[in-house]
C-alpha positions in Angstrom: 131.0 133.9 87.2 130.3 130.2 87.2 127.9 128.9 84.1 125.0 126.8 84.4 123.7 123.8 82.3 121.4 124.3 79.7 118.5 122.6 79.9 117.6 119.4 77.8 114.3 119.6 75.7 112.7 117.1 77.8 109.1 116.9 75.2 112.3 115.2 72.5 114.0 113.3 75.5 110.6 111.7 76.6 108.8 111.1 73.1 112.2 109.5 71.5 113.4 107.0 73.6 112.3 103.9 74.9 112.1 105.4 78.6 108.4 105.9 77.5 107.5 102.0 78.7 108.3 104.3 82.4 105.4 106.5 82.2 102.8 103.1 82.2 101.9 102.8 85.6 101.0 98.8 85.1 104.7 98.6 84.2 105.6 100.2 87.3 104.0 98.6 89.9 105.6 95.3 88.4 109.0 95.7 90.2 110.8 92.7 88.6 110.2 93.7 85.2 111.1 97.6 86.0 114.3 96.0 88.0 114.7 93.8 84.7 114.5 96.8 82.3 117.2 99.3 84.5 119.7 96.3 84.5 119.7 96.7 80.8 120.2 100.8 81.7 123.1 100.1 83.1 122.2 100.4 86.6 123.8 99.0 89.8 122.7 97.2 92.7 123.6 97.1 96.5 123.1 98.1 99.8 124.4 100.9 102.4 123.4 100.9 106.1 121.8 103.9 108.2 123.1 104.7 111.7 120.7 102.6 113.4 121.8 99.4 111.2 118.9 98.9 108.4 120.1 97.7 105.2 118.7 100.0 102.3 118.7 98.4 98.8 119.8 100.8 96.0 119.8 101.2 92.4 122.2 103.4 90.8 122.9 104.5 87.4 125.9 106.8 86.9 126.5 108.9 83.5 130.0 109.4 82.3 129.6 113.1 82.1 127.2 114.1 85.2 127.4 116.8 86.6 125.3 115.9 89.7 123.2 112.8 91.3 119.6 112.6 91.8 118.7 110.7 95.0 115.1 109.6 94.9 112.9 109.1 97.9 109.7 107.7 97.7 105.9 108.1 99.4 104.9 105.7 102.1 103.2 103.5 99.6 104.6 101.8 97.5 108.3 102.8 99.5 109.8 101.0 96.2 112.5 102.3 94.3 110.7 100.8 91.2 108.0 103.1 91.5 110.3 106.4 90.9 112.4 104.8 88.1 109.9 107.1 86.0 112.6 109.8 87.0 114.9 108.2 84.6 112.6 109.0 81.5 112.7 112.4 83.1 116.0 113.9 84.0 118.7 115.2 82.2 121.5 113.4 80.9 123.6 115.1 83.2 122.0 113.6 86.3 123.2 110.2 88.0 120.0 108.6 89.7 120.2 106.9 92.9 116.6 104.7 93.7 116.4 103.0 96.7 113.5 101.1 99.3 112.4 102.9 102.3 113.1 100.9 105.1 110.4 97.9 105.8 109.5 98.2 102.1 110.7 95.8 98.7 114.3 94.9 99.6 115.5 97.2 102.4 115.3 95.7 106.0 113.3 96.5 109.1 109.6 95.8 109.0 106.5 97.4 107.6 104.4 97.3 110.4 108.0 97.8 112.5 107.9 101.1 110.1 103.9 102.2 110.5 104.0 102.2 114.5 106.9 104.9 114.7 106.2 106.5 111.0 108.0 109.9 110.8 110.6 109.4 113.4 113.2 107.4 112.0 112.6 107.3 107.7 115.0 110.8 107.5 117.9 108.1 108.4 117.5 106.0 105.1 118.4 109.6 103.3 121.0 110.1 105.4 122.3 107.2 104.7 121.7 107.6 100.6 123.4 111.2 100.6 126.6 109.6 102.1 126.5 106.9 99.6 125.9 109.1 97.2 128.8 111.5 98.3 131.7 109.3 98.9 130.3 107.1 95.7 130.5 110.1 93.4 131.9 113.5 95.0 129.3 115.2 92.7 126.4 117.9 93.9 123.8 115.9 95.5 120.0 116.9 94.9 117.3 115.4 96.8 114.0 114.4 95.1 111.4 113.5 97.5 107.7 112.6 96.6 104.6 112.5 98.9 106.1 111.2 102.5 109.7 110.8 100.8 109.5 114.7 100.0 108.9 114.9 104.3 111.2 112.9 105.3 114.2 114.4 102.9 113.1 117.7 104.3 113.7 116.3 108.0 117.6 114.4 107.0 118.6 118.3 105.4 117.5 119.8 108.8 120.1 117.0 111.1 122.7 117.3 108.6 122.2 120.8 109.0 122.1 120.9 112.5 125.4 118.0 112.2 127.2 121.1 110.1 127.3 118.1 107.4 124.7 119.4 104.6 127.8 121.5 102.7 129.9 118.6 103.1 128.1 116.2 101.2 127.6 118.4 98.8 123.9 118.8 99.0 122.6 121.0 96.3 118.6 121.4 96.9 115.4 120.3 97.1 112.3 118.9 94.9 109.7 118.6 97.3 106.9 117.2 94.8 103.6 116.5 96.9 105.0 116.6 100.0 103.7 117.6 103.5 104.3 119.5 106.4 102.0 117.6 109.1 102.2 113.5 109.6 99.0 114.8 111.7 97.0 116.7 109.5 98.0 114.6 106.4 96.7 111.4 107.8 93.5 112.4 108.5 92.8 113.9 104.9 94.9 111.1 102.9 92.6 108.4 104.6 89.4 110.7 104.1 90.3 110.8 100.5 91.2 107.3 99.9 88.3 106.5 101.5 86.1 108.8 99.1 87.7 107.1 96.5 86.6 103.5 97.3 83.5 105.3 98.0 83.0 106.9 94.6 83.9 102.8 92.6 81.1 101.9 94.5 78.9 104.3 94.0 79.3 104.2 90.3 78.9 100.7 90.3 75.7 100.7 93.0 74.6 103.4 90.9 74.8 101.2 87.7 72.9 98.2 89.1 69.5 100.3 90.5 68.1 103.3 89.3 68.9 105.2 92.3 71.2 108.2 91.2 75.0 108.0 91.7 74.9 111.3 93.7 72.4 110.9 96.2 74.3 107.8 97.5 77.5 109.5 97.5 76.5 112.8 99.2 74.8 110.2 102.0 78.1 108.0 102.6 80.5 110.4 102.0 79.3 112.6 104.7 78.8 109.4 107.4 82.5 108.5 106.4 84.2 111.7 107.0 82.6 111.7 110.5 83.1 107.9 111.4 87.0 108.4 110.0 87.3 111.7 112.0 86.5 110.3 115.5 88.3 106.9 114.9 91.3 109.6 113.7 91.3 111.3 117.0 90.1 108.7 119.1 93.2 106.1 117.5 95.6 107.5 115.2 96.0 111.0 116.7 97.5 110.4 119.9 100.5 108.1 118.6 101.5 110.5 115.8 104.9 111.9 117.3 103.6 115.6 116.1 106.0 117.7 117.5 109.0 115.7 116.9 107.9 115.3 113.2 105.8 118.6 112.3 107.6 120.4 109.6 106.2 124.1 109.5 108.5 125.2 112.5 111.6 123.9 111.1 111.5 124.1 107.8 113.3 127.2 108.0 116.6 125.9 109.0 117.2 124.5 105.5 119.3 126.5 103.5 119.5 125.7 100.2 116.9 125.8 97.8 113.8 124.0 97.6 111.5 123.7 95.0 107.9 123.3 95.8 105.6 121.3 93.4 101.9 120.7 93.9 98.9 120.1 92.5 96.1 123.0 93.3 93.4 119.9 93.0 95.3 117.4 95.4 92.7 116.0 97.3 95.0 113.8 99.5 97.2 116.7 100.5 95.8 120.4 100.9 98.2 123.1 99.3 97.9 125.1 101.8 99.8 123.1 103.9 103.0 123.1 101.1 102.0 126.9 100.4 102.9 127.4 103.9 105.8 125.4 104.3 107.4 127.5 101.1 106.7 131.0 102.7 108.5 129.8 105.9 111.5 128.4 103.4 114.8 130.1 103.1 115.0 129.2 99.3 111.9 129.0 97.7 110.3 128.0 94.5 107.3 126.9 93.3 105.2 125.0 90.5 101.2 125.3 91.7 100.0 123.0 88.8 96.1 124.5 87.9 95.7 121.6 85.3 93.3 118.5 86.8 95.7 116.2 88.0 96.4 113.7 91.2 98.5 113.3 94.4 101.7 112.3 93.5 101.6 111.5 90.1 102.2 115.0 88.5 105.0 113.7 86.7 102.9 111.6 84.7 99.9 113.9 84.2 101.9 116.8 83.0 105.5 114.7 82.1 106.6 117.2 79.4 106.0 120.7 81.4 107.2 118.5 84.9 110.3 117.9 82.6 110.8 121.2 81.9 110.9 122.5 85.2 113.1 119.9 87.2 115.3 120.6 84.1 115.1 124.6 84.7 115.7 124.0 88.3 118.9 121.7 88.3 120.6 124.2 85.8 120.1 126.8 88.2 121.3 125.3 91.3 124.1 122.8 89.8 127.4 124.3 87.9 128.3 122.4 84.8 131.5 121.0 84.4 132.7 123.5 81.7 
C-alpha cells in the first residue's frame, strides 16, 4: 500500500519565513516587485503556447525533492500570475509551483477586450497548455489550483482532456476549486451586483459622514434602485452574449474524475455557495471546506492562511504518493 506525505505544519512554515511579505496585498498587486522578489526564489521564466497560438508567460519554481507541481490559475481580475504567488508562502515544500497570465492579461498574448467578448470559451486552453508544460517539464503528479474564474476554467481543460483520454497521461492528480463557479451566467449578474454594492457602501459612508442623514437610509434607497437598473441592463446586454450552454458547468462537472476539493466562503457575496454546493454533489470526487468565519470572495487564503494551509496541505497528502 502506497504512503502518503505528511503534512507540513503550515502556522511554522508561514510565521517563520520571509514568504510573509506574500500575504500583503499592496505587495501583491505591485507585480514587478512580486516578479523581483520570486527571481530571488529561484524561479524561472518563459513562455508555452496553447493550440490556438497564444503565448502564456510562466513562472516556475521547481524543489529538488517534489513530489508534485502546483499549477496556479487565476480569477478574471487581476489574470496575473503575481497575484497567486501567495501560494508560495502556502504550499508544502514538496510542491513545484507553476504561475502563469491568463491570456490578454500581464505578459501573456491575445487581448483583454479580445478575451471579455468570448469569456468562457477559450481560457480552458491556457491550462491545457500549462498541464503539458508542466508534464513534459517535470513528469511529476500535476494538481490544478484554480481561484474564482481560474477555478472554472481548470474545471472545463479536465473535462477535454478527459474527453481527449489525456487527463491520466499528464498525470493529473486533482482539483482545488477555491471560489469558483459553475454559471458564467448567473455569476455575472451577482459579481457586478456586488461590486456595485460595494462602491455603493464607500459612498455611503462617506455621504453619510458629510450630512447628518444616516448611512442606512441612503444605502437601503440605492442599493435597491441598483440591483434593478443592473438586472435589466444584465438581461437586456450581457445575458444574451454569454455562451451558457457551451460554458455552464453543473451538467458536466460530472465527467471529471479525480478528486476535487471544494473551498468556499458561506458569506461570499460575489459568488452564492449554492452554486459550488451544487457543483460538489454532482462531482465524482468530492471534498469540501464551507469556511463559516467572515471572510471575502477569493481571498480565503489570506483571511484564514493558517487553517487554508492546513487543508491544501491535508489534501495533497491524500491524493499525491511521496517518493519514499
Amino acid at each position: 500500500m502506497p504512503t502518503v506525505a505528511s503534512p507540513t505544519k503550515p502556522d511554522q512554515q508561514i510565521k517563520n519565513n520571509d514568504e510573509l511579505i506574500l500575504f500583503n496585498t499592496t505587495f501583491l498587486k505591485d507585480s514587478d516587485r512580486v516578479r523581483s522578489f520570486l527571481k530571488t526564489k529561484g524561479f524561472s521564466k518563459g513562455y508555452f503556447t496553447t493550440t490556438d497560438n497564444i503565448k502564456i508567460r510562466y513562472l516556475l519554481c521547481q524543489r529538488e525533492h517534489a513530489t508534485c507541481t502546483v499549477i496556479a490559475c487565476s480569477g478574471f481580475l487581476p489574470g496575473k500570475k503575481e497575484g497567486l504567488a501567495t501560494l508560495y508562502g502556502i504550499l508544502p515544500p514538496s510542491c513545484n509551483l507553476l504561475l502563469f497570465d491568463a491570456r490578454g492579461h500581464g505578459e501573456s498574448g491575445g487581448t483583454f477586450l479580445g478575451s471579455c467578448l468570448t469569456y468562457g470559451k477559450h481560457e480552458y486552453k491556457d491550462i491545457i497548455a500549462a498541464i503539458e508544460f508542466a508534464y513534459h517539464h517535470t513528469q511529476l503528479p500535476n494538481i490544478i489550483f484554480g481561484m474564482c474564474s481560474g477555478a472554472f476554467h481548470a474545471a472545463h481543460a479536465l473535462i477535454q482532456l478527459k474527453k481527449d483520454g489525456a487527463l491520466h497521461d499528464k498525470k493529473v492528480a486533482g482539483l482545488i476549486f477555491d471560489s469558483g463557479w459553475g454559471s458564467l451566467k448567473e455569476t455575472s449578474r451577482s459579481t457586478a451586483k456586488a461590486k456595485v454594492r460595494d462602491v455603493l457602501l464607500s459612498f455611503c459612508s462617506y455621504f453619510a459622514k458629510k450630512t447628518s442623514i444616516k448611512n442606512h437610509y441612503v444605502w437601503k434607497a440605492l442599493s435597491a434602485k441598483a440591483d434593478m437598473v443592473w438586472n435589466a441592463f444584465h438581461n437586456l446586454f450581457v445575458a444574451p452574449h454569454i455562451n451558457e450552454k457551451e460554458t455552464n458547468l453543473f451538467d458536466k462537472i460530472s465527467e471529471i474524475p479525480t478528486p476535487i476539493f471544494y473551498i468556499h466562503a458561506m458569506s461570499d457575496d460575489y459568488v452564492s455557495i449554492d452554486n459550488v454546493q451544487s457543483l460538489a454533489r454532482l462531482s465524482q470526487c468530492p471534498q469540501s471546506w464551507w469556511i463559516e468565519q467572515p471572510s471575502k470572495h477569493a481571498l480565503n487564503h489570506l483571511k484564514h492562511k493558517e487553517a487554508y494551509a492546513q487543508k491544501i496541505a491535508s489534501f495533497i497528502a491524500h491524493i499525491v504518493p511521496s517518493k519514499i
